[in-house]
DRENDO-1510 file (C-alpha; in Angstrom, 1 decimal, always signed):
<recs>
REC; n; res; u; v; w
REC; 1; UNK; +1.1; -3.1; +49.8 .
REC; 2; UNK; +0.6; -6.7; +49.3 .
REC; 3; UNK; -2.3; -7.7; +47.1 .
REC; 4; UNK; -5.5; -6.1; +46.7 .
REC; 5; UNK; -8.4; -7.4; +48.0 .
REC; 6; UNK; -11.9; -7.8; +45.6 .
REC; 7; UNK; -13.3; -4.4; +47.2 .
REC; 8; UNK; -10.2; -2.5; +45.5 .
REC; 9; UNK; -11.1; -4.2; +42.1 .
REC; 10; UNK; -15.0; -3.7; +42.2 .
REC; 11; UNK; -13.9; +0.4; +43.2 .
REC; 12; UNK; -11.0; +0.3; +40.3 .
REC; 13; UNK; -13.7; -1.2; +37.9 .
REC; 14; UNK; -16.5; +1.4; +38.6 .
REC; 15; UNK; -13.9; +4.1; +38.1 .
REC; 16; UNK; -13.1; +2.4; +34.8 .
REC; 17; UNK; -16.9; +2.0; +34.0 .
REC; 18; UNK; -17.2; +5.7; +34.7 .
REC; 19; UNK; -14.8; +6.9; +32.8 .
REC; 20; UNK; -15.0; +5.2; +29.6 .
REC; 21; UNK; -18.9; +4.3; +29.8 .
REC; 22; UNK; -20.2; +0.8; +29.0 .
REC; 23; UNK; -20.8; +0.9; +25.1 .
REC; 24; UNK; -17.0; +2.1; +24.5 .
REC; 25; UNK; -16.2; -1.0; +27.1 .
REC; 26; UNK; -18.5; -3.7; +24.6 .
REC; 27; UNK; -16.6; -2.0; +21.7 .
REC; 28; UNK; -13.6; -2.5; +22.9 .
REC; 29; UNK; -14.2; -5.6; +24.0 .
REC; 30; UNK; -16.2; -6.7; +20.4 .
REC; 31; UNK; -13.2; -5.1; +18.9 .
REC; 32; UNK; -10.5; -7.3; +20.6 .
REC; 33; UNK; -12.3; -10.4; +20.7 .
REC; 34; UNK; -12.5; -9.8; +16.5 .
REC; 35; UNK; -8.7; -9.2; +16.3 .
REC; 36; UNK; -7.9; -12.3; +18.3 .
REC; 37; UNK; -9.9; -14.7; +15.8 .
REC; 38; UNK; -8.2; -12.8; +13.0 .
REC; 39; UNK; -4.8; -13.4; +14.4 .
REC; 40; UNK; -6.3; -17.0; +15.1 .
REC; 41; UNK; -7.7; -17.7; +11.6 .
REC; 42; UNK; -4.1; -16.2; +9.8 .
REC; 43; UNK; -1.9; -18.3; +12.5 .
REC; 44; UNK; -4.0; -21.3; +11.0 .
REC; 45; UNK; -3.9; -20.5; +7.5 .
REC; 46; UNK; -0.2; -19.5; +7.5 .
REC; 47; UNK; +0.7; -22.9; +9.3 .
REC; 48; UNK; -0.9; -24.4; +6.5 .
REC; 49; UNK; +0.2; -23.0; +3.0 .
REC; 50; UNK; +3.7; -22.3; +4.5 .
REC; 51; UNK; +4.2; -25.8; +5.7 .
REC; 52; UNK; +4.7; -27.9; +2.0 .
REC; 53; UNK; +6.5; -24.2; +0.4 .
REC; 54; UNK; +8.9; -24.6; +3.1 .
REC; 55; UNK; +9.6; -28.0; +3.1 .
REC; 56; UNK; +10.1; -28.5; -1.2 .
REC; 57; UNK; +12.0; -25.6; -1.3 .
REC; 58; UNK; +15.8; -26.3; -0.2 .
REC; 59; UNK; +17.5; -23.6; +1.5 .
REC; 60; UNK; +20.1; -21.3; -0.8 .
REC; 61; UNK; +23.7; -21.1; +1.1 .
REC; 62; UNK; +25.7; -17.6; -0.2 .
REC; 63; UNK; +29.2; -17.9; -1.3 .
REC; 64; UNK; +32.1; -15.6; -0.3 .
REC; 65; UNK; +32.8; -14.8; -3.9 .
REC; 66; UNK; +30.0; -15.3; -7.5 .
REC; 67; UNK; +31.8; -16.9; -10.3 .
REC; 68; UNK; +31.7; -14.4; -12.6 .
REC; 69; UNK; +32.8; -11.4; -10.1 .
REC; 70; UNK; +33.2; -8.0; -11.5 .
REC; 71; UNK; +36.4; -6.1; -10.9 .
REC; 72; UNK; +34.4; -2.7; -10.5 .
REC; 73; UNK; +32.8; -3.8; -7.6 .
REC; 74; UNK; +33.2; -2.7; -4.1 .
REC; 75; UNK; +33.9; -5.3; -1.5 .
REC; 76; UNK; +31.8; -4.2; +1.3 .
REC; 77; UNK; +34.1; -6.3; +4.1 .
REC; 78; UNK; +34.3; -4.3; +7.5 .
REC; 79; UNK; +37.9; -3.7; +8.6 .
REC; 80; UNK; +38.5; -1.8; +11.9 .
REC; 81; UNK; +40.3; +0.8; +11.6 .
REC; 82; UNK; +44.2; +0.7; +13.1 .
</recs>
């Protein structure tokens, strides 16, 4: 059971070639290379027009209570029950 040697890939890639046929294999293959450059080109494009929104705008800290808090509102603290 240790690793296989190249005759169990070339068998394991016939059966693969047999069963799915070699223009669904190219499609496939066409079809992932396409969705790796998109990923590629949005990981680029993202990296750039997040970069300066991120940097000039300061991050917002939340307060335990708003200054003008209503009375009518429900305080949605978790107790445990006793």
């Amino acid at each position: 059971m240790g690793s296989f040697s190249i005759w169990h890939w070339l068998i394991v890639l016939l059966v693969v070639v047999m069963i799915f046929g070699t223009k669904k294999l190219r499609n496939m293959g066409s079809d992932l290379g396409g969705a790796v450059k998109g990923f590629k080109d949005g990981m680029k494009d993202g990296a750039s027009s997040d970069a300066p929104a991120a940097s000039s705008a300061p991050a917002q800290q939340v307060t335990g209570q708003p200054a003008n808090s209503d009375k009518s509102a429900i305080d949605v603290e978790a107790r445990q029950k006793s």
